[in-house]
C-alpha positions in Angstrom: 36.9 -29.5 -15.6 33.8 -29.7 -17.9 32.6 -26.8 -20.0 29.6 -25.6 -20.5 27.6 -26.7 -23.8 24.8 -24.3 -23.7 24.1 -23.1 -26.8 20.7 -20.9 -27.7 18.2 -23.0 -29.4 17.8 -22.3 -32.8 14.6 -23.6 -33.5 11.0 -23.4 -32.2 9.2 -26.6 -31.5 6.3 -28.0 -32.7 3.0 -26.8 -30.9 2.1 -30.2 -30.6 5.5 -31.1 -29.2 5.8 -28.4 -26.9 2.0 -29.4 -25.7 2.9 -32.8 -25.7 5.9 -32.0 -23.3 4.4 -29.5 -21.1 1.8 -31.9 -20.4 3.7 -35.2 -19.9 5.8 -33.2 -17.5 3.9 -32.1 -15.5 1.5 -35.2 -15.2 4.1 -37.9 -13.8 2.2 -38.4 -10.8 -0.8 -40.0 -13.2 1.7 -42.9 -13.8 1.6 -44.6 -10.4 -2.5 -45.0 -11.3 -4.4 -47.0 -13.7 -5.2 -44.6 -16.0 -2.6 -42.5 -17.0 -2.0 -38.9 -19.3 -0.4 -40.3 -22.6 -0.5 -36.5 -24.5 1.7 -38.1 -27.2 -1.4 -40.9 -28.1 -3.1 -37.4 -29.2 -4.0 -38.6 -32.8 -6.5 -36.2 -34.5 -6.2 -38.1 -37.8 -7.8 -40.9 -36.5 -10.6 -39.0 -35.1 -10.8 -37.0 -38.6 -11.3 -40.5 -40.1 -14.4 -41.7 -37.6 -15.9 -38.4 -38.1 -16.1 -38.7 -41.6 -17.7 -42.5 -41.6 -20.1 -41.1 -38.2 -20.8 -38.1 -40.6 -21.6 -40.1 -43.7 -24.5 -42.2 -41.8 -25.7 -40.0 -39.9 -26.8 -38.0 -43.1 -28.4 -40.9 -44.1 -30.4 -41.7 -41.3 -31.7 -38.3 -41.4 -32.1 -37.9 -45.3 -33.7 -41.1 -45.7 -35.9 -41.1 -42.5 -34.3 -44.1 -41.2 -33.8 -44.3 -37.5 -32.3 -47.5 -37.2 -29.2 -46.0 -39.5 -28.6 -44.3 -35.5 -27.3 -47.9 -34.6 -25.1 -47.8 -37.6 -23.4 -44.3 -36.4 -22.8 -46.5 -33.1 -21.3 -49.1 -34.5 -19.0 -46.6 -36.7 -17.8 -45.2 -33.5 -17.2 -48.3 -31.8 -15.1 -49.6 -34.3 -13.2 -46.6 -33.8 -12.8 -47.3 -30.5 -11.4 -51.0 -31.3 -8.4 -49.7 -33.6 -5.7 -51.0 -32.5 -3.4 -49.1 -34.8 -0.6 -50.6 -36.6 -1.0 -51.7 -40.4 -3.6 -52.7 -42.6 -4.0 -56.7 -41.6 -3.7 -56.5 -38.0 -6.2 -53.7 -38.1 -8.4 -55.6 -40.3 -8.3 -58.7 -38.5 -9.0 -56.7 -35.4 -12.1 -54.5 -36.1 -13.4 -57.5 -38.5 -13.3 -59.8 -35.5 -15.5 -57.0 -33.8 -17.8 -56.6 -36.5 -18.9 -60.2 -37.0 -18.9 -60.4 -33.0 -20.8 -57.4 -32.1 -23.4 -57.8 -35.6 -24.5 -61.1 -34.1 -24.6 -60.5 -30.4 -26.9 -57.4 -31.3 -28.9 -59.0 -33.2 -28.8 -62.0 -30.7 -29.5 -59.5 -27.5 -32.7 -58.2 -29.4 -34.1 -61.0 -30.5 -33.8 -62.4 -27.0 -35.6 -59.2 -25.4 -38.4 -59.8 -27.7 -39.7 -63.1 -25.4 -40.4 -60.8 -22.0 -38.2 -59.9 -18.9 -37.4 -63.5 -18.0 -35.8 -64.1 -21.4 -34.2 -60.7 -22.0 -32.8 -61.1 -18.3 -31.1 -64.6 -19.0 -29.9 -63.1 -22.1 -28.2 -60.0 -20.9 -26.3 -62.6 -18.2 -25.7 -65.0 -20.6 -24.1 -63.0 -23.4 -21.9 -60.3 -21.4 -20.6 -63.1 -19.1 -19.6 -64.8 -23.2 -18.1 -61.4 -23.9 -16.1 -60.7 -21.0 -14.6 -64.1 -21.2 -12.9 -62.9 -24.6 -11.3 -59.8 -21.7 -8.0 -59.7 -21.2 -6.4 -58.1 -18.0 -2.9 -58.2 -18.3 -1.4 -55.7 -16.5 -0.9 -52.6 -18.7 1.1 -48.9 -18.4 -1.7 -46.6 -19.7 -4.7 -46.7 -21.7 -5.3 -48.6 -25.1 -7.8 -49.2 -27.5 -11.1 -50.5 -26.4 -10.9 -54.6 -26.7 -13.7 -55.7 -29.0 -14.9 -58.0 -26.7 -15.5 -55.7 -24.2 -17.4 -53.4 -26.8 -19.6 -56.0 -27.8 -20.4 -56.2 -24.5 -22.1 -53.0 -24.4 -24.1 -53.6 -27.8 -25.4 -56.4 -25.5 -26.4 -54.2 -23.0 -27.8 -51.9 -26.3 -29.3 -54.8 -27.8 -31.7 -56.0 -24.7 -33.4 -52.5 -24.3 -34.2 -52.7 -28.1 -36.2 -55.9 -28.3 -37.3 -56.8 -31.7 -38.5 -59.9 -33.5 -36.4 -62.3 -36.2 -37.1 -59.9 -39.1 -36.2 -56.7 -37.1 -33.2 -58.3 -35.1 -31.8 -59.4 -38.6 -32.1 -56.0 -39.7 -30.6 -54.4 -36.6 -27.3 -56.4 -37.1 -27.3 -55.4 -40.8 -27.1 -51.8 -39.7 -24.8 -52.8 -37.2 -22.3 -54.2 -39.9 -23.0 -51.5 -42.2 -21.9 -49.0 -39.5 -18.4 -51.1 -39.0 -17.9 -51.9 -42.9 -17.8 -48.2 -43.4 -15.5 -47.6 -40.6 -13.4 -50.3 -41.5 -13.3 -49.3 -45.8 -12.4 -45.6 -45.0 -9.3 -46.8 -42.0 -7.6 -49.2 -43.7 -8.1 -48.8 -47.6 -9.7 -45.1 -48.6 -7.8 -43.0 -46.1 -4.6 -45.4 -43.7 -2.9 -43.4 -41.4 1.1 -43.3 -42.5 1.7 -39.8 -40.5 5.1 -39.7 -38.3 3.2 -37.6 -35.4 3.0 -41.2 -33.3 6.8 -41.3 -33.2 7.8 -38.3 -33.1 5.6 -37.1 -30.0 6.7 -40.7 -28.4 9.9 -40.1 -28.5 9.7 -36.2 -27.5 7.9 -38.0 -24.7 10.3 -40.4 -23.7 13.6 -38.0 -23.7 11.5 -35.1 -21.8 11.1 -37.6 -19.0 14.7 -38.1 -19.1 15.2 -34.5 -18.7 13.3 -33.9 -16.1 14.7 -36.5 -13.8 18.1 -35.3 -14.7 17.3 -32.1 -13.3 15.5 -33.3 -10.1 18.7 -35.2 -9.3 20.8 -31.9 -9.9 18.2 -30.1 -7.7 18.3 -32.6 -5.2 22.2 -32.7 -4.9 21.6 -29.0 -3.3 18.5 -30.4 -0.9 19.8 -32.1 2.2 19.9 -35.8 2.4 17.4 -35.8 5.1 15.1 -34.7 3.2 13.9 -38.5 2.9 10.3 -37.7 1.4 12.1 -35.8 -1.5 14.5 -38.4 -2.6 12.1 -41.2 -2.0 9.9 -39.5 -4.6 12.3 -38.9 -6.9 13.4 -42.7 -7.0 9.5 -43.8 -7.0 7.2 -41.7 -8.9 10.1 -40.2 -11.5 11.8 -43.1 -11.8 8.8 -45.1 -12.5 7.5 -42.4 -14.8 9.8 -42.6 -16.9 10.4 -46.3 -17.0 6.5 -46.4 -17.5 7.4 -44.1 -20.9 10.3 -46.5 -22.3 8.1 -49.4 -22.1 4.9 -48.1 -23.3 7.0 -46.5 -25.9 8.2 -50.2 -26.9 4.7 -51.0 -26.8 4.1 -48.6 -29.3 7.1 -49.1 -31.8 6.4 -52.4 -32.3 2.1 -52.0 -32.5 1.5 -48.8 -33.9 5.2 -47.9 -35.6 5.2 -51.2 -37.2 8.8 -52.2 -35.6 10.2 -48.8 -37.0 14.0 -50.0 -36.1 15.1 -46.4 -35.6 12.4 -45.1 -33.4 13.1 -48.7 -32.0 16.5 -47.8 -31.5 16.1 -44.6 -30.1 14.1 -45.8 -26.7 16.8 -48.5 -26.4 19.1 -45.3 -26.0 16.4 -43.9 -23.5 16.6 -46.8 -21.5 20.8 -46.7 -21.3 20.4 -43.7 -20.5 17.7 -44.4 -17.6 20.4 -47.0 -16.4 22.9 -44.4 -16.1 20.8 -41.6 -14.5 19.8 -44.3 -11.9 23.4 -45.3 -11.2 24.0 -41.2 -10.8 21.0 -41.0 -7.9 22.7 -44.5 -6.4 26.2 -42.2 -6.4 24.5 -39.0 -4.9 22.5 -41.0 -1.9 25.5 -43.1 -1.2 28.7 -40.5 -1.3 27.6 -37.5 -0.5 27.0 -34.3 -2.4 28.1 -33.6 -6.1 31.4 -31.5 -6.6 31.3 -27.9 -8.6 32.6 -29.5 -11.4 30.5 -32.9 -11.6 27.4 -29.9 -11.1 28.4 -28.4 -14.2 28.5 -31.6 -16.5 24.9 -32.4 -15.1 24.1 -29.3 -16.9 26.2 -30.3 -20.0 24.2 -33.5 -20.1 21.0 -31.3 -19.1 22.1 -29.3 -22.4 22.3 -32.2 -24.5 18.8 -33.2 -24.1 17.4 -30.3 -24.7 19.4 -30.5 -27.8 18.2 -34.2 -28.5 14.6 -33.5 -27.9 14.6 -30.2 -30.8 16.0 -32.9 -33.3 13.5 -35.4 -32.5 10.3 -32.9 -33.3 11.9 -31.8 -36.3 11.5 -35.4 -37.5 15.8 -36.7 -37.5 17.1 -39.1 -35.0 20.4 -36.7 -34.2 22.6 -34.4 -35.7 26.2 -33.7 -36.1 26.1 -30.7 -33.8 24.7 -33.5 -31.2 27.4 -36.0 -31.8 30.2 -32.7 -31.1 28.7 -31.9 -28.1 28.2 -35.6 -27.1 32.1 -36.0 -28.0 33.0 -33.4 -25.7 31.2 -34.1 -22.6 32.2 -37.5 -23.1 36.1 -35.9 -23.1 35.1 -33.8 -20.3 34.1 -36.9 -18.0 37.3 -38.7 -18.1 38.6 -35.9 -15.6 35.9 -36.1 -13.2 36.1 -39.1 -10.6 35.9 -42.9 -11.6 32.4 -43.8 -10.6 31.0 -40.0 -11.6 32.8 -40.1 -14.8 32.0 -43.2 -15.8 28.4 -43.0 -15.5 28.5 -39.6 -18.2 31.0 -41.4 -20.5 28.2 -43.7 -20.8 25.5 -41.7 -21.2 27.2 -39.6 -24.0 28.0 -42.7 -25.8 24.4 -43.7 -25.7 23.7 -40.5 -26.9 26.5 -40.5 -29.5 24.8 -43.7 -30.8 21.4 -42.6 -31.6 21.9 -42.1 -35.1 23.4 -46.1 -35.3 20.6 -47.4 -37.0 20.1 -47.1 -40.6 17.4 -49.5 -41.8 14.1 -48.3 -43.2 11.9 -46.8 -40.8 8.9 -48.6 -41.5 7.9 -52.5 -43.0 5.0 -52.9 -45.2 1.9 -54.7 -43.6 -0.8 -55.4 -46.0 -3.3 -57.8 -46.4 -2.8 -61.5 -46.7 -5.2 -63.8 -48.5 -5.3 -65.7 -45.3 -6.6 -63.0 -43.4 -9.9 -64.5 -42.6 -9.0 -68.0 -41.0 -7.0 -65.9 -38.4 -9.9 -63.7 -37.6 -10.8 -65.7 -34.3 -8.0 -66.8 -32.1 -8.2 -68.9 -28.1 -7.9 -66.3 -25.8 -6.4 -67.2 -22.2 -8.2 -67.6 -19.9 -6.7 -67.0 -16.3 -9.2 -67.5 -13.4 -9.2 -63.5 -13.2 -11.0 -63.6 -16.5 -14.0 -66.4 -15.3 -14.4 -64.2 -11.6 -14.5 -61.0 -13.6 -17.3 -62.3 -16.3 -19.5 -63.5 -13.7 -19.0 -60.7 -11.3 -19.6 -58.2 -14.3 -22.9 -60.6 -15.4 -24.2 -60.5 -12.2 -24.0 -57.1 -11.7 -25.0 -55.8 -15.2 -28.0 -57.9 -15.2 -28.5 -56.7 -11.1 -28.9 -53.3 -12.4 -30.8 -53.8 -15.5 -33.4 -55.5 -13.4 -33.7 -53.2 -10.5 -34.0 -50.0 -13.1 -36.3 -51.6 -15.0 -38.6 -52.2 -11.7 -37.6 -48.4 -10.7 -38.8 -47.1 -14.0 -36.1 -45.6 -14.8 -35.8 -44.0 -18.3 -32.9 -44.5 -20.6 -32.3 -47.2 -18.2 -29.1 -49.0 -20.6 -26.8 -45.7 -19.4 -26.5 -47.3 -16.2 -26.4 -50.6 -16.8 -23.4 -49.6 -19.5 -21.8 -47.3 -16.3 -21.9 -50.7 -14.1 -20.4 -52.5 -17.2 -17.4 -50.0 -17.6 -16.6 -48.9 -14.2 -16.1 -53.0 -13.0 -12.2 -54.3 -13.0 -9.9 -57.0 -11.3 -9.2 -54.8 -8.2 -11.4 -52.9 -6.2 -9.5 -49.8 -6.2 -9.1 -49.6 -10.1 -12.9 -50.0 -10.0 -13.2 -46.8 -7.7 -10.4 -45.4 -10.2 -12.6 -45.4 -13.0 -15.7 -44.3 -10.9 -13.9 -41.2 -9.8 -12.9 -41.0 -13.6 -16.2 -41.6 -15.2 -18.1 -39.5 -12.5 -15.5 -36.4 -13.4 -15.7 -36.8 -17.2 -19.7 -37.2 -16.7 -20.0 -34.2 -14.9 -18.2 -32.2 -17.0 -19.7 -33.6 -20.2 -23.1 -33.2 -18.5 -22.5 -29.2 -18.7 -21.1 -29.4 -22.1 -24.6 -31.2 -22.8 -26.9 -29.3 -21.1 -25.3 -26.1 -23.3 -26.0 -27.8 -26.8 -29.6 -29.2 -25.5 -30.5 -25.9 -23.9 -32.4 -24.6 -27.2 -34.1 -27.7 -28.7 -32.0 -28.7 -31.6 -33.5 -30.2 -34.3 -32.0 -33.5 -36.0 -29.7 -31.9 -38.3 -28.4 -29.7 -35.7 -27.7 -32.5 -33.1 -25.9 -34.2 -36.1 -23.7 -31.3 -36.7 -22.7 -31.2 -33.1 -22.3 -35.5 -32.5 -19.6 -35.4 -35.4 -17.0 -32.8 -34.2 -17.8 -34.5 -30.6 -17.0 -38.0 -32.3 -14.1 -36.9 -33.9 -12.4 -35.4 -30.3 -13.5 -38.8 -28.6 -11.8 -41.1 -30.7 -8.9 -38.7 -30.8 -8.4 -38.5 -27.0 -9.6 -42.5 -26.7 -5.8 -43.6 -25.6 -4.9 -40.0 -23.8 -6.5 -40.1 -20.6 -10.4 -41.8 -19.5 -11.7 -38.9 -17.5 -10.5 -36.4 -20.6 -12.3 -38.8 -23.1 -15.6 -39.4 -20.7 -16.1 -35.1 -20.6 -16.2 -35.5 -24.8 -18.1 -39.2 -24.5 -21.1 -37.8 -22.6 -22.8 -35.4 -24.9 -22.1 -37.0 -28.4 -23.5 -40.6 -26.2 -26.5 -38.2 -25.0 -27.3 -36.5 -28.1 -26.9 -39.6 -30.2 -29.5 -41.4 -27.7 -31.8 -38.7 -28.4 -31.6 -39.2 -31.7 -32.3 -42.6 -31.5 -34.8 -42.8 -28.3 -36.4 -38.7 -27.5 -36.4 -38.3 -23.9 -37.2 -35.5 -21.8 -34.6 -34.3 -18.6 -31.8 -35.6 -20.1 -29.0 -34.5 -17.6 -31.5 -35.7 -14.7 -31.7 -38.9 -16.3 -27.9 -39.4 -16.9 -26.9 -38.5 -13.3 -29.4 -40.9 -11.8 -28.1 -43.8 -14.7 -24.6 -42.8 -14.3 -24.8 -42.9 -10.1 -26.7 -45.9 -10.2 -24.6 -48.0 -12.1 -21.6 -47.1 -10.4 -22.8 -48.0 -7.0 -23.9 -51.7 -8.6 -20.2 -51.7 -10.2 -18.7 -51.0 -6.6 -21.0 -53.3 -4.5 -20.8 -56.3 -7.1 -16.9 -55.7 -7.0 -17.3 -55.6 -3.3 -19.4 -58.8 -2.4 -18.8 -61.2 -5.7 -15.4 -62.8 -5.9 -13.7 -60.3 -4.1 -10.2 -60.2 -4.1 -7.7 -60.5 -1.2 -4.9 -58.1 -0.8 -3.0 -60.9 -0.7 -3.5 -62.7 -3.9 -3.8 -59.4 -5.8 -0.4 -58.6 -5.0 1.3 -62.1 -4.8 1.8 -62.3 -8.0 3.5 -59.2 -9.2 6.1 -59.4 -6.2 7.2 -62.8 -7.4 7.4 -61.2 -10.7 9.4 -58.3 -9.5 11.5 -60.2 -7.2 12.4 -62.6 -10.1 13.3 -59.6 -12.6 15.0 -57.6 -10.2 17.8 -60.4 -8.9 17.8 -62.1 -12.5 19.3 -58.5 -13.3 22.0 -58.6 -10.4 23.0 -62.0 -11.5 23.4 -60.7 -15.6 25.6 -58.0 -14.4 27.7 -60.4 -12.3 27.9 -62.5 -15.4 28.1 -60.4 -17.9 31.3 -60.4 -20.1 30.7 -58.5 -22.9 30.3 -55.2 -21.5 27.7 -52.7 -20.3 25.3 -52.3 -23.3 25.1 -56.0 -24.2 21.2 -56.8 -25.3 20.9 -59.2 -22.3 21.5 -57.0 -20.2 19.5 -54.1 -21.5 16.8 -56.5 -21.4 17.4 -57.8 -17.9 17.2 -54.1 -16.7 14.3 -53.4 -18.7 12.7 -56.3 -17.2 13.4 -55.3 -13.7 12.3 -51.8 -14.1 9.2 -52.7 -15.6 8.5 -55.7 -13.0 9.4 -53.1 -9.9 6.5 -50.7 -11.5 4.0 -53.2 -12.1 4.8 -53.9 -8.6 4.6 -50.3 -7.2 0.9 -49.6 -9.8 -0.5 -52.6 -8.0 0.1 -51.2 -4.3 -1.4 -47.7 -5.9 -4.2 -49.6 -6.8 -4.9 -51.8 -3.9 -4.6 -48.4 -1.8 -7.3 -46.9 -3.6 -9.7 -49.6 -2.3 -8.2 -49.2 1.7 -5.9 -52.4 1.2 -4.5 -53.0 4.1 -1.5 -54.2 2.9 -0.9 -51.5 0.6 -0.8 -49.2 3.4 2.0 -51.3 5.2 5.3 -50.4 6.5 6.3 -54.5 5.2 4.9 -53.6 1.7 6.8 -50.7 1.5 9.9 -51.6 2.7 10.0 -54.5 0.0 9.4 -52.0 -2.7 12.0 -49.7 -1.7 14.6 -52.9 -1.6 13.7 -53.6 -4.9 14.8 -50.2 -6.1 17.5 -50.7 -4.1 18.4 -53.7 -5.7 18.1 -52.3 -9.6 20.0 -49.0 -8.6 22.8 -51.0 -7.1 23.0 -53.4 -10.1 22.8 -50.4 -12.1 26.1 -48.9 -10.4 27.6 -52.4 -10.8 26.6 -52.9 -14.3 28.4 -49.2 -14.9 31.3 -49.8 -12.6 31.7 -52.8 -11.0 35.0 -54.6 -11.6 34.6 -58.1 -12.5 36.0 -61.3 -10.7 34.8 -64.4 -12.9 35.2 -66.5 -10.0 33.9 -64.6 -7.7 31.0 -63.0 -9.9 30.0 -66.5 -10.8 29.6 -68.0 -7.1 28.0 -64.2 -6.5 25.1 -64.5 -9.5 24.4 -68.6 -8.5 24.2 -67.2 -4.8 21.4 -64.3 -6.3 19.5 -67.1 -8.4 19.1 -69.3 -5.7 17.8 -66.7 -3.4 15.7 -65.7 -6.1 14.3 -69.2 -6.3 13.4 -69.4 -2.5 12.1 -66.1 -2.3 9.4 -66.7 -5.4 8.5 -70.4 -3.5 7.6 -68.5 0.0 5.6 -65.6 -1.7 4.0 -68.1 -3.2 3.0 -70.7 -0.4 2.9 -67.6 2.0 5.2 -69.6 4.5 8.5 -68.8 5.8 11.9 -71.1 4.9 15.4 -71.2 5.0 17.3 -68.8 2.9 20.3 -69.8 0.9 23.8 -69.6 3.2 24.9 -66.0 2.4 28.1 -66.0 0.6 30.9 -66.2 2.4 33.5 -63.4 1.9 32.5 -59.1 2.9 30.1 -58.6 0.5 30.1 -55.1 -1.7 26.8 -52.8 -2.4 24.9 -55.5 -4.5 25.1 -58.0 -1.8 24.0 -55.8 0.6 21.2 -54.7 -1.3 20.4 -58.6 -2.2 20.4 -59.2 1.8 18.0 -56.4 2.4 15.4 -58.1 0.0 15.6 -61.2 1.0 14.7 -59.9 5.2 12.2 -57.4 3.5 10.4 -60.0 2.2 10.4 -62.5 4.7 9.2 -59.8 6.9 6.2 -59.0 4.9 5.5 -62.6 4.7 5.5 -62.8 8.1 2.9 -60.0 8.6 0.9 -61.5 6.2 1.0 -65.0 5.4 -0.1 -68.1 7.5 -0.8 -67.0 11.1 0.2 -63.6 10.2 -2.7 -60.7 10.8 -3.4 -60.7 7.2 -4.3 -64.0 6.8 -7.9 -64.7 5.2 -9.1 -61.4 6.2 -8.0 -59.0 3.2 
């Protein structure tokens, strides 16, 4: 029988911990979208930093009557908005790239505008279809820094409604590089960012998630298994949330944490754990309801994490009390039942193992004299990338022209709204629109509040710097939260530089305007097929999914080998990519994101992980048989990636031969999923050529 482990915490978390927590919590539902919560990217250092640079020119501009220092505040915060955290070179190397890029297409951009319509009109096409093409679109868990490219894109946009000739277009790119020199001096040399806040709320992150699908499970073992809708979203959204949270929070270690090995190590633990609270759901759905006594070392485990998470904010990795408690429930499993037991042994060795790392937490990354020749790098470039410049070209230079025949004042807001709002997919371009239109509307009224009395220069200036500093702060948080700071520093800074009248008028008419040229252009100019967008993340999925089953039949060196934490990883992360792209293609009415066939080959991906979770956990190896098993998975693997991607039906591989256990069935299931969804929508199927 296991015995309780509850003990009374002793400690209070961290504000920003417990924030961090509450919030990530209670927000897993943003993870099968785009644009995701990520409280624990909070960073108010970072925003400190921009303030002070934004803070330092703005006094100039104003002291020294010299309007066209504005453009340098600008550039300050956009190179802000291109740190891509990490150490001193790779920051350097990135916000350098975007300095020398953006300085010249500004100056570029302007000097173009000088010539008349015709010119400033082949200009704006030409140079943001250039920019885009340096885009990448790689599918991604959450938001990140803004690519340079992209940001030089809008100082395009900038640039043509500020015409000038050679002498003045010179000078606008010197305050352009002036602006991102500053930022660039006080980031990576006055004042670099070595705080622990990153990790630490990443990894409070990462085990809260764990937490909270342990106790849905044990509050689903009391729910009926009817109740279908409840259990499918436990093993969609909350599993995916919290696979979503491990990967990011490798993406994070290795860009931001500078391959910290511990913090490294402690999401590896996360994701053994994952596998074993996976395996757990597998047990409850497929033999019946938990016993009194398996109940009570959920909560024991439930305990533990709550114990796990307080060591994490206070800044250690574990503690001896945690490695007693671990020790016991791990003594306490071996009485339960085989397959229950087994599945807590393991997660209290994982947990007993957190503390296994003991190299230094952090490498040095400084700068290399050979900095400069890496500055520029060939980007890839997938046909996604030459569709989405044009597309975005055409539709920028669209709505420059038709406001600039309309009259409209301040007319670059919209054309910047069309610029931002335009992705891949259709429904992540109505994503961000419903984003940007909630972060505008709310950062209108925070606006229309500090412009209500007439400020003067140096009060506008005293409100644009605290704004800044909350913008870059929230920049990798959440879009709409970063949009409702975004739109009155943007608004008051544009005053600054260009005094109009009607200000929140003239932003709702810019803002609405370039959204509906964002959606129509994504609409009308390359548009993408349900089909192809989500061709290629099944393959992917399928692929990751049964080159998991086929590790575990392999595997002989035990359940926490690095191939096979990999292998799952890999699976989990291609089954989520899968699932965000149907989330995606259903906010644009795909029709084959609302199928029953699109579906079904989701849920049989799951399927297939959670079964070759339970295997991986307690499946007892033939070598013969395991062998002729995981050649029989590849091979399927194989056909199924050919027919997604010709879209035609085939022969499958002859099923193997003796009663098959769980895994097999699961593998069967996938393989008549997908052929069924093929059939619905591949050649001669009612979703051929008319997505």
């Amino acid at each position: 029988m296991g015995r309780h482990l509850y003990r009374k915490s002793t400690q209070q978390m961290r504000l920003t911990s417990r924030l961090v927590s509450f919030v990530s919590r209670r927000t897993l539902w943003s993870e099968g979208q785009v644009y995701a919560v990520v409280p624990e990217q909070l960073d108010i250092l970072d925003g400190v930093r921009a303030a002070i640079s934004i803070a330092f020119l703005l006094a100039g501009a104003i002291c020294l009557d010299i309007p066209d220092l504005a453009f340098s505040v600008v550039a300050a915060f956009w190179t802000s908005l291109c740190d891509p955290f990490g150490g001193a070179r790779s920051r350097f190397r990135v916000m350098a790239k975007f300095a020398i890029l953006g300085a010249i297409v500004f100056a570029l951009s302007s000097f173009g505008a000088h010539f008349g319509t015709v010119a400033a009109t082949a200009t704006l096409f030409t140079l943001v279809a250039l920019c885009c093409l340096g885009r990448s679109y790689a599918p991604a868990f959450g938001p990140g820094p803004a690519q340079g490219s992209f940001i030089s894109a809008i100082a395009v946009v900038i640039g043509v409604s500020t015409p000038r000739p050679f002498e003045g277009a010179l000078q606008l790119g010197g305050c352009f590089l002036l602006g991102s020199t500053a930022t660039i001096l006080i980031s990576t040399l006055i004042w670099p960012n070595h705080t622990n806040a990153p990790g630490r709320l990443l990894l409070v992150t990462i085990y809260s998630r764990l937490r909270t699908m342990l106790s849905a499970l044990i509050d689903l073992d009391r729910s009926p298994v009817a109740d279908s809708a409840a259990w499918l979203q436990y093993e969609t959204l909350t599993r995916r949330a919290v696979r979503i949270a491990i990967e990011r929070g490798r993406q994070i270690v290795a860009r931001r944490l500078l391959g910290s090995k511990p913090h490294g190590h402690a999401v590896d633990v996360a994701s053994r754990l994952l596998g074993n609270l996976i395996a757990l759901g597998h047990l409850r759905r497929s033999g019946g309801v938990f016993s009194e006594d398996n109940v009570t070392l959920l909560r024991d485990l439930d305990e533990l994490l709550r114990e796990v998470i307080d060591c994490l904010d206070s800044g250690a990795m574990t503690s001896a009390r945690i490695n007693e408690d671990a020790r016991s429930l791990h003594r306490a499993a071996e009485d339960q039942n085989r397959a229950f037991g087994r599945c807590i042994e393991g997660a209290a060795i994982a947990l007993m193992s957190l503390g296994g790392t003991t190299s230094p937490e952090q490498r040095q990354d400084v700068l290399s004299t050979g900095l400069l020749a890496t500055i520029f790098e060939r980007p890839a470039m997938p046909s996604v990338v030459w569709h989405q410049a044009l597309r975005v070209a055409t539709a920028v230079t669209a709505c420059h022209l038709v406001e600039g025949w309309l009259g409209v004042t301040l007319s670059y807001w919209g054309t910047i709204a069309t610029l931002v709002v335009m992705q891949p997919a259709l429904g992540n371009t109505w994503a961000r629109v419903l984003e940007r239109a909630t972060g505008t509307l709310l950062g209108g009224l925070v606006a229309a509040g500090l412009l209500m009395n007439s400020p003067g220069d140096v009060a506008m200036a005293l409100a644009i710097v605290p704004l800044a500093a909350a913008v870059i702060a929230l920049r990798t948080v959440n879009y709409a939260l970063f949009t409702i700071f975004l739109t009155p520093m943007f608004m008051l800074l544009s005053d600054l530089i260009r005094p109009a009248d009607d200000l929140i008028f003239l932003r709702a008419v810019n803002e609405s305007l370039g959204a509906l040229f964002g959606v129509v252009a994504s609409i009308l100019i390359f548009p993408t097929k349900d089909r192809v967008a989500i061709s290629d993340t099944l393959r992917t999925a399928v692929s990751a999914n049964l080159s998991f089953a086929s590790s575990v039949r392999r595997s002989r060196h035990g359940p926490h080998s690095a191939e096979l934490a990999k292998a799952q990883a890999d699976a989990g992360v291609g089954s989520s990519r899968a699932e965000v792209a149907a989330m995606g293609l259903s906010l644009g009415n795909g029709a084959i994101a609302s199928s029953d066939a699109l579906n079904s080959v989701l849920l049989a991906l799951r399927n297939v992980c959670g079964a070759s979770a339970v295997f991986e956990t307690l499946g007892d190896h033939d070598p013969q048989v395991d062998t002729q098993r995981a050649d029989y998975y590849e091979a399927m693997s194989s056909v199924l990636e050919m027919q997604l991607r010709t879209w035609t039906l085939g022969d499958l591989p002859m099923p193997f031969p003796k009663s098959g256990d769980e895994l097999d069935q699961a593998v069967a299931d996938l393989a008549l999923t997908v052929q069924a969804f093929i059939r619905a929508y591949g050649r001669g199927g009612r979703g051929y050529g008319g997505q």
